[in-house]
C-alpha positions as CSV (number, residue, x, y, z in Angstrom):
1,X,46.1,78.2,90.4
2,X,45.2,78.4,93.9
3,X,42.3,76.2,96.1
4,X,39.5,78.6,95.4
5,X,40.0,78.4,91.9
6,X,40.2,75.3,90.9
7,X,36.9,74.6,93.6
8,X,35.4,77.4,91.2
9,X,36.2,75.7,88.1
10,X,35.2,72.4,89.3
11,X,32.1,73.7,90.2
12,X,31.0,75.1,86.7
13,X,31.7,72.0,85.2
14,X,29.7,70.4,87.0
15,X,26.8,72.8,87.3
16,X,27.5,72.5,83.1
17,X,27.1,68.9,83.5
18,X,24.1,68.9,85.9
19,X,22.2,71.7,83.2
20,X,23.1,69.3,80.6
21,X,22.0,66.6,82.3
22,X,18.3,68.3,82.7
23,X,18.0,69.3,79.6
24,X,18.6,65.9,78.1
25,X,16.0,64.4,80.8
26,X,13.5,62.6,78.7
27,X,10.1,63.7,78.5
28,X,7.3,60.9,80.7
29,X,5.9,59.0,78.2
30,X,2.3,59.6,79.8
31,X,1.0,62.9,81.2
32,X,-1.5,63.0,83.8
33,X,-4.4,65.6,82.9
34,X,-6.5,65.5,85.7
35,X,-8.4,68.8,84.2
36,X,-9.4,66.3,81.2
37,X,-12.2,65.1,82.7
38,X,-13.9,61.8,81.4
39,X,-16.7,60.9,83.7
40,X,-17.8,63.7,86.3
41,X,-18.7,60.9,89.0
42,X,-17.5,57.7,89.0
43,X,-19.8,55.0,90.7
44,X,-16.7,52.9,91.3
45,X,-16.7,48.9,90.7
46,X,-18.2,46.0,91.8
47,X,-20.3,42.9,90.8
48,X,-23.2,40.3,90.5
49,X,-23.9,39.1,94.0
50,X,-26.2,36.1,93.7
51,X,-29.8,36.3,95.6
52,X,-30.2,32.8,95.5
53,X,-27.1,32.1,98.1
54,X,-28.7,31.1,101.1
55,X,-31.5,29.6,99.4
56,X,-32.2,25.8,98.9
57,X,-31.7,25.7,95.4
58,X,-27.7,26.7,96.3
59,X,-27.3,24.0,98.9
60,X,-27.5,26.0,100.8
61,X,-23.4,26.1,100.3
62,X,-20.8,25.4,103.5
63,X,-19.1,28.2,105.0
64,X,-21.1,31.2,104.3
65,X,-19.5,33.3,107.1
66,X,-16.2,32.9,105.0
67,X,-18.5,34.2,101.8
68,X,-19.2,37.0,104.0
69,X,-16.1,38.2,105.0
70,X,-14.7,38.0,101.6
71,X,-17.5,39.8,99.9
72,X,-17.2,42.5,102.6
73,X,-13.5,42.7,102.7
74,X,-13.5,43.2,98.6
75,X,-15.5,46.6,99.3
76,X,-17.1,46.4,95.6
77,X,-18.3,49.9,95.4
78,X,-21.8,49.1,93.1
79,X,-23.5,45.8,93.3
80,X,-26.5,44.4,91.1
81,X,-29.1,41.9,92.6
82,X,-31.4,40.2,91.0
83,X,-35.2,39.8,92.2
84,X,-36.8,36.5,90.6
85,X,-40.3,36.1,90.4
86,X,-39.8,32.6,92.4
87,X,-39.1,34.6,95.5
88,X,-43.1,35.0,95.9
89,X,-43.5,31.3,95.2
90,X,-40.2,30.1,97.8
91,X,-40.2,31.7,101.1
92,X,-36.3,30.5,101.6
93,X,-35.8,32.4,98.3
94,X,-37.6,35.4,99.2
95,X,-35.2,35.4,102.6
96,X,-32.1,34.4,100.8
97,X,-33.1,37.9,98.5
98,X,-32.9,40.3,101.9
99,X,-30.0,38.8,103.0
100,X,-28.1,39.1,99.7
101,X,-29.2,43.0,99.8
102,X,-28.1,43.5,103.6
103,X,-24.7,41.7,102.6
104,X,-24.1,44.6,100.0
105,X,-25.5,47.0,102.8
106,X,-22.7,46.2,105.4
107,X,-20.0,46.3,102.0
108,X,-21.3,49.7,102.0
109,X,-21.8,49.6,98.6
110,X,-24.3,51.4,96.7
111,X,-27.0,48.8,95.3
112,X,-29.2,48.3,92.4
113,X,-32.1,45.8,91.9
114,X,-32.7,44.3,88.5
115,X,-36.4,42.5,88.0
116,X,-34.8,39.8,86.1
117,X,-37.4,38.6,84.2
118,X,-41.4,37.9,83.1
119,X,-44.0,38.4,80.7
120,X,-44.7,42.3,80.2
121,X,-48.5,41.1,81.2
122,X,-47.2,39.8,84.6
123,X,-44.7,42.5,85.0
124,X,-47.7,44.9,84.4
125,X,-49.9,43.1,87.0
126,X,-47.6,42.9,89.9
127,X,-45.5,46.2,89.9
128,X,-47.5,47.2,92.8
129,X,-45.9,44.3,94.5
130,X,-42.4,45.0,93.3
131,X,-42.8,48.7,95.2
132,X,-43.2,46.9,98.0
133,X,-40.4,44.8,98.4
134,X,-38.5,48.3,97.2
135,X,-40.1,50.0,99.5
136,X,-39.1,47.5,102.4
137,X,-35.5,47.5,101.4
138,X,-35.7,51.4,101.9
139,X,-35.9,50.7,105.9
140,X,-32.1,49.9,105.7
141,X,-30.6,52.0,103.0
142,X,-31.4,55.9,101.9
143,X,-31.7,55.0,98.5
144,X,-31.4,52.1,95.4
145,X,-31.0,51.8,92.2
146,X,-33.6,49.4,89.9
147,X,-33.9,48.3,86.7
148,X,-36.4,46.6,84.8
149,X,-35.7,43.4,82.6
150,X,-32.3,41.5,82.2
151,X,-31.4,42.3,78.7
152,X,-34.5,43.7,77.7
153,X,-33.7,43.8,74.0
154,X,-32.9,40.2,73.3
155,X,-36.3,38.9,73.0
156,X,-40.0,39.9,71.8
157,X,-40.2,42.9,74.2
158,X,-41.2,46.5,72.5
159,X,-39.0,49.7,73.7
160,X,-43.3,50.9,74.2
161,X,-43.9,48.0,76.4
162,X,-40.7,48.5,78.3
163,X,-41.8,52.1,78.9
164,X,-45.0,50.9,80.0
165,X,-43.8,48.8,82.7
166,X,-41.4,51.6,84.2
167,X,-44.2,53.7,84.3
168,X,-46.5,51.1,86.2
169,X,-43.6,51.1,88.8
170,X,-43.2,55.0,88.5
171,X,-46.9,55.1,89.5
172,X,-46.7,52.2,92.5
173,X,-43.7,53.8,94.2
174,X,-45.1,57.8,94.5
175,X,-48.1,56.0,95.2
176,X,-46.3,54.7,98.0
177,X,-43.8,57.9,98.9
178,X,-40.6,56.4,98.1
179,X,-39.6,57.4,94.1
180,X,-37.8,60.3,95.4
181,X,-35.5,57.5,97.2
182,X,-35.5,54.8,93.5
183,X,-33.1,55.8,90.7
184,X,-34.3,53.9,87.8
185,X,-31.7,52.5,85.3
186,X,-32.6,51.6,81.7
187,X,-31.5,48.7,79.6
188,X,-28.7,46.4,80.6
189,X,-28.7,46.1,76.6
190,X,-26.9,43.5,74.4
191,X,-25.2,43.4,71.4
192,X,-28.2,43.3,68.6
193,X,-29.0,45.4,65.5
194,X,-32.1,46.7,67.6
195,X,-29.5,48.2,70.4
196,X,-30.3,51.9,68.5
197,X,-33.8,51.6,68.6
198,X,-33.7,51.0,72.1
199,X,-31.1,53.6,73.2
200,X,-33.5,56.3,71.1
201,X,-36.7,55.3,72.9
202,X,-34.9,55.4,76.4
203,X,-33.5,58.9,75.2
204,X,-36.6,61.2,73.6
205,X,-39.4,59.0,75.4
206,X,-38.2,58.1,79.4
207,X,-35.7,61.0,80.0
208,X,-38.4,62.0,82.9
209,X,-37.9,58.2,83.9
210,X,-34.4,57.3,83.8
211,X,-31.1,58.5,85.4
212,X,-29.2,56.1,83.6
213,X,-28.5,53.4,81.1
214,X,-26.5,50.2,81.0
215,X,-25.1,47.6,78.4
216,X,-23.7,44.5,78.8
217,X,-19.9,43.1,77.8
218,X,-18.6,39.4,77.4
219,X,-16.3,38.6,74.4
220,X,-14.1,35.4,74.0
221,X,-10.8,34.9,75.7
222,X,-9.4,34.7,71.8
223,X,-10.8,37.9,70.4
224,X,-10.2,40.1,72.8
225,X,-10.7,43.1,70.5
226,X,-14.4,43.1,70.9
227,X,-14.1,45.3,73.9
228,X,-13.4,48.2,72.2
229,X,-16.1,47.1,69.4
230,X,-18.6,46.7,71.6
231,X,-17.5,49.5,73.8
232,X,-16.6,52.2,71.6
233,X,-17.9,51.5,68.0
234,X,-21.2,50.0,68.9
235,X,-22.4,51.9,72.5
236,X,-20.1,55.1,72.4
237,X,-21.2,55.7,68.5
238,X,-24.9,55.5,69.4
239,X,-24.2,57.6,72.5
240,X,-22.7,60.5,70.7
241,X,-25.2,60.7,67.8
242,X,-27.7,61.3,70.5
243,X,-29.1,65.2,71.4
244,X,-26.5,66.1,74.6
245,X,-29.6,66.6,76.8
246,X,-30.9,63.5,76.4
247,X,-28.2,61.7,77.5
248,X,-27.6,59.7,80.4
249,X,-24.1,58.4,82.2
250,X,-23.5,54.3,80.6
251,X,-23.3,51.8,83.3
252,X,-21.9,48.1,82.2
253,X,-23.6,46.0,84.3
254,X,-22.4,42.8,83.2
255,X,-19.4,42.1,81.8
256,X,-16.5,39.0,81.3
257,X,-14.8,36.5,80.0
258,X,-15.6,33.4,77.7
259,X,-13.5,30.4,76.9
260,X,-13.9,27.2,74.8
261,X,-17.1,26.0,75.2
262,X,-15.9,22.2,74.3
263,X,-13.1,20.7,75.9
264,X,-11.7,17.2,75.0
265,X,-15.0,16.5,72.6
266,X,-17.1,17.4,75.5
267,X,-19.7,20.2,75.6
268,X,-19.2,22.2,79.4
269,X,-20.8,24.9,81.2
270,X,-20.4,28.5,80.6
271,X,-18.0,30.7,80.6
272,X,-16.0,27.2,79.3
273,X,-12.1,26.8,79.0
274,X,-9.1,28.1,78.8
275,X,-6.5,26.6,75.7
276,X,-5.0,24.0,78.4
277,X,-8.2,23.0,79.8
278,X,-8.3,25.1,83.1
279,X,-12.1,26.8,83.6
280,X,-11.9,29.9,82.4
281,X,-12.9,32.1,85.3
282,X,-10.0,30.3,87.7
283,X,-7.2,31.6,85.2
284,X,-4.7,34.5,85.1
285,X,-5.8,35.4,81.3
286,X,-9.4,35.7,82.2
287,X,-8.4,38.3,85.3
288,X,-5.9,40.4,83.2
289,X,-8.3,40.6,80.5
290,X,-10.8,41.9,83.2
291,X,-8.3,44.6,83.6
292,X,-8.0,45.3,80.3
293,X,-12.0,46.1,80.0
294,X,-12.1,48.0,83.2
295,X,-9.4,50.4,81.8
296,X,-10.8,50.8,78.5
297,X,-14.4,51.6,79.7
298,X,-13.1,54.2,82.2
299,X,-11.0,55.7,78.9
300,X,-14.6,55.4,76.9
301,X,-16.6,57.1,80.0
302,X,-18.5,54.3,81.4
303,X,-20.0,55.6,84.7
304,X,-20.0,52.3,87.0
305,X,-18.5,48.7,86.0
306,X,-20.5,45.5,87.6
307,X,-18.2,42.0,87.3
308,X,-20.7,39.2,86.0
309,X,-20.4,37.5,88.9
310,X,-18.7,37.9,92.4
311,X,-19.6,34.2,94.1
312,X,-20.7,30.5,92.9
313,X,-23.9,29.9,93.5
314,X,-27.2,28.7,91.6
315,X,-29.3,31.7,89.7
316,X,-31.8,29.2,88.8
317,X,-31.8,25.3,87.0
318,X,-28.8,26.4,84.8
319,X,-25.4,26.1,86.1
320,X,-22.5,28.5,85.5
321,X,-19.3,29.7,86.7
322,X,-17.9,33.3,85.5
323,X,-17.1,34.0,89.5
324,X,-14.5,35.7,91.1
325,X,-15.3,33.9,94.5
326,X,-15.0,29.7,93.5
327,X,-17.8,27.7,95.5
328,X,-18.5,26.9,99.3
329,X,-17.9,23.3,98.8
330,X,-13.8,24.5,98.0
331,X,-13.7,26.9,100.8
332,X,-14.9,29.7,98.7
333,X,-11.5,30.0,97.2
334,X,-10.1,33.7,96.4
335,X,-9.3,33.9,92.7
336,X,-6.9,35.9,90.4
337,X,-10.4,37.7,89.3
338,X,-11.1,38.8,93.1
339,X,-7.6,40.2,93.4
340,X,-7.7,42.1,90.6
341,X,-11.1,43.8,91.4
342,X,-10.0,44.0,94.9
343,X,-6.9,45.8,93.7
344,X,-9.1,48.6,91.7
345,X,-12.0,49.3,94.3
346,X,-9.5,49.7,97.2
347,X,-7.2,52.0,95.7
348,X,-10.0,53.7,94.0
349,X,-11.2,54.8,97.6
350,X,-14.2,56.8,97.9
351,X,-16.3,56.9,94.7
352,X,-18.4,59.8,93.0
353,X,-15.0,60.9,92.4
354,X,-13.5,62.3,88.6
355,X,-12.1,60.2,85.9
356,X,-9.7,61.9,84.1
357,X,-6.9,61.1,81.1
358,X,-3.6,60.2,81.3
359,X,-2.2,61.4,77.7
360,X,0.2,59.5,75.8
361,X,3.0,61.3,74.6
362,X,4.6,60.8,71.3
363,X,6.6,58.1,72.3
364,X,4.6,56.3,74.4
365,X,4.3,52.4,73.8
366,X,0.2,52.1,71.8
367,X,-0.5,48.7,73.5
368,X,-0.1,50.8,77.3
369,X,-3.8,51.9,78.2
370,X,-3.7,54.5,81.4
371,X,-5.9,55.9,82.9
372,X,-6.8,58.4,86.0
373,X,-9.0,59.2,88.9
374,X,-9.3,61.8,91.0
375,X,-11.2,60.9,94.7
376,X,-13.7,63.1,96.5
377,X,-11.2,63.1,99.3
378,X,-8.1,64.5,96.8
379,X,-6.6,61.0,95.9
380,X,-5.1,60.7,93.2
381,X,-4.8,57.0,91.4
382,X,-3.3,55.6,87.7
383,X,-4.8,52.6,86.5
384,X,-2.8,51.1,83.7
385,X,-1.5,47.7,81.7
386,X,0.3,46.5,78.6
387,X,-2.6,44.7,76.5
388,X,0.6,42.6,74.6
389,X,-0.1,39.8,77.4
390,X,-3.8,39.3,76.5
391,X,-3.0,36.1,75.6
392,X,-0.3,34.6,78.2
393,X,-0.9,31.9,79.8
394,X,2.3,31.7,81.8
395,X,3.4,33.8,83.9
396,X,5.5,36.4,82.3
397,X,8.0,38.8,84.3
398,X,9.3,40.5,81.7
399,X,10.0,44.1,82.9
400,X,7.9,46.8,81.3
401,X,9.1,50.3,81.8
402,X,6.7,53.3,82.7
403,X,7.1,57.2,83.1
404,X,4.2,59.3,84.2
405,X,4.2,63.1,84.7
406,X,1.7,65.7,85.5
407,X,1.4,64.3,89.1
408,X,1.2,66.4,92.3
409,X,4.7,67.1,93.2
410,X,6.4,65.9,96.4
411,X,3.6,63.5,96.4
412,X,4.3,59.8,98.4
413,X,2.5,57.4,95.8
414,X,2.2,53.3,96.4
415,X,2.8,50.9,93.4
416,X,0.2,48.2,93.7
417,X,0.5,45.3,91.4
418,X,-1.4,42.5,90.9
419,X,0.1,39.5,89.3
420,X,3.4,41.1,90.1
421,X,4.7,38.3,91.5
422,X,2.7,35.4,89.1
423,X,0.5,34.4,92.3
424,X,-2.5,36.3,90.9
425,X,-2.6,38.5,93.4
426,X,-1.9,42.4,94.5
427,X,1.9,43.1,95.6
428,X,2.5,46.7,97.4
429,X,5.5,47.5,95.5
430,X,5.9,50.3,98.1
431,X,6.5,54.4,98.0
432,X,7.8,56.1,95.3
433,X,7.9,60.0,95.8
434,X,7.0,62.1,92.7
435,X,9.8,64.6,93.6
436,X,9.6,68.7,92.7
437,X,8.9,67.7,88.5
438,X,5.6,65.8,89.4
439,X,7.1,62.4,87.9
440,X,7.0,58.8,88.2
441,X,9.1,56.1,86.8
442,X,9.2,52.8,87.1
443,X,8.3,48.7,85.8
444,X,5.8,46.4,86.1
445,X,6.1,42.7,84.7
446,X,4.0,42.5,81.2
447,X,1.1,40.3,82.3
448,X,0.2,43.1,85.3
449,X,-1.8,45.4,86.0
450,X,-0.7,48.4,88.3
451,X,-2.7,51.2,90.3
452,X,-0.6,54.4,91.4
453,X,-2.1,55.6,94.1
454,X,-1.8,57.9,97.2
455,X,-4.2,56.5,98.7
């Protein structure tokens, strides 16, 4: 047999080989559908940022240029202030309140103003004072976001009276030119067996009031399953009962982790401990299960997420520590919660953007939640997790596999990580091309949390 031949021959086996190879290539275990669309546009993440900061009652705290830079560096995409009632009686307050609202200005992130609290009679008597301080913010923004009552529907308040006051403040801003420029937000609701009543009444009687609604999430570090309880049997069963043109996109505007709330015999300040005694909010657990709850409300369709809280300071007499931010008087220390948050809002870019599913495929692993978004600009970005480490509290590097399909082809992607290397923080685990077949293979260590992004 001459040369040529045996060349010949040796080249069909091989191209027998190669199509045998392809066809045995296994199926992704995940399919990105980015045509699947779950929310139309995305408000992004972001958090609590405390108006009391630079006010007396907080110290004020040491080292607030560091503060600064850290919240502006995070670039949370929606923020939620607070306006207290005590910032017409404290001067230093009322200050401390602008300066919180041009610190989320220069984060260029989009803003919304909660009236946290009063009587409905002294709500009702000083909305007109309220659209002033709105209408003053207005000289540095084009537009905010307000909302009326924190947690309206945990104490003697009416859905009528809570109507009532909106329209008070419906009245006072026209009155003053500006309601074009106010998007008003309903509820901040919690978990109650009025939480029905109140989403009807915001639904058939303020849909020429409201652009959106909002709930609020905490569960305990132990029961972890009351995120999809509260997210998907209680808030997405009322949600799709209700006529489609009456409803409105579902913002969580609070949401985290609780621990014990004794320790040692000892009764402690909220959100308590983890098992070994570390405060909950400094701990790996509390940050991955953050991750867990951003993912699943993106799967559910929740339209903007809000951290409860970015930064240590006081809100009023009470003292409390859910922050991702620890306080001045320790430097203002970075923890595994900022990380994480800082992880989603920079590779989820620019917001208003599509969230779409990433489908599982028969053989894809149930306890790995994925899902998708597609950017304004054309990014494209996987947010996704193993919930089997909920409950680790060491680090774990245990290698789990991923395989993700349906993803532009010849597309450079970056693996971000955080906690991929234990630190609590985000590790660029560098490109990874998607190739001609549009997919993705790889690992991440069990107790991560991963974006895939191309941004």
């Amino acid at each position: 047999m001459g040369r040529f031949s045996v060349c010949a021959v040796a080249a069909a086996v091989l191209a027998c080989w190669t199509a045998a190879a392809a066809r045995a290539a296994p199926a992704p275990q995940f399919t990105f559908a980015p045509d699947q669309a779950i929310v139309g546009e995305f408000a992004g993440f972001g958090g609590q940022m405390n108006e009391h900061v630079y006010a007396d009652l907080s110290g004020p705290p040491p080292g607030l240029p560091t503060l600064e830079d850290e919240v502006v560096a995070l670039q949370p995409q929606f923020v939620r202030i607070f306006f207290n009632t005590t910032e017409w009686t404290y001067p230093d307050r009322m200050t401390s309140f602008v300066r919180t609202v041009e610190l989320a200005q220069r984060a260029h992130a989009t803003i919304l103003i909660t009236w946290q609290g009063s009587t409905v009679d002294y709500a009702l008597a000083n909305m007109g004072r309220f659209a002033d301080v709105l209408a003053g913010l207005l000289n540095g923004v084009d537009s905010l976001w307000v909302n009326l009552f924190n947690e309206p529907n945990s104490g003697t308040m009416t859905p009528a009276e809570y109507e009532h006051v909106y329209r008070v403040l419906d009245d006072a801003l026209r009155e003053r030119g500006v309601r074009d420029r106010i998007h008003f937000m309903g509820g901040g609701l919690v978990s109650s067996t009025n939480q029905t009543a109140w989403f009807a009444h915001m639904a058939s009687q303020m849909g020429d009031l409201l652009d959106a609604w909002s709930v609020h999430v905490y569960w305990n570090w132990w029961e972890p399953q009351k995120i999809d309880r509260r997210l998907v049997t209680e808030v997405r069963t009322i949600f799709a009962a209700m006529p489609a043109p009456e409803r409105r996109p579902v913002y969580v505007t609070e949401f985290g982790v609780r621990g014990s709330p004794l320790i040692y015999g000892s009764s402690n300040f909220m959100p308590g401990f983890w098992a070994d005694g570390t405060p909950m909010a400094q701990t790996l657990s509390s940050a991955f299960q953050e991750g867990w709850f951003m993912v699943r409300a993106l799967q559910f369709g929740f339209a903007g997420l809000v951290k409860w809280d970015l930064y240590n300071a006081k809100y009023d007499t009470g003292t409390q520590d859910f922050s991702a931010i620890g306080c001045g008087a320790d430097g203002w220390q970075e923890r595994p919660a900022y990380h994480l948050l800082e992880m989603f809002t920079h590779t989820a870019g620019s917001v208003g953007g599509r969230v779409a599913e990433v489908v599982p495929g028969p053989d894809a692993p149930p306890s790995q939640l994925l899902v998708g978004y597609l950017s304004p600009t054309g990014g494209t970005t996987i947010w996704g997790l193993d919930d089997r480490a909920w409950d680790i509290s060491a680090v774990s590097d245990a290698p789990i596999d991923y395989s993700i399909g349906g993803l532009p082809p010849n597309t450079v992607f970056h693996l971000v990580v955080w906690n991929g290397d234990g630190s609590g923080t985000n590790v660029d685990e560098g490109p990874l091309d998607s190739g001609a077949s549009g997919t993705l293979a790889f690992s991440v260590p069990l107790d991560g949390v991963f974006a895939l992004t191309t941004g």
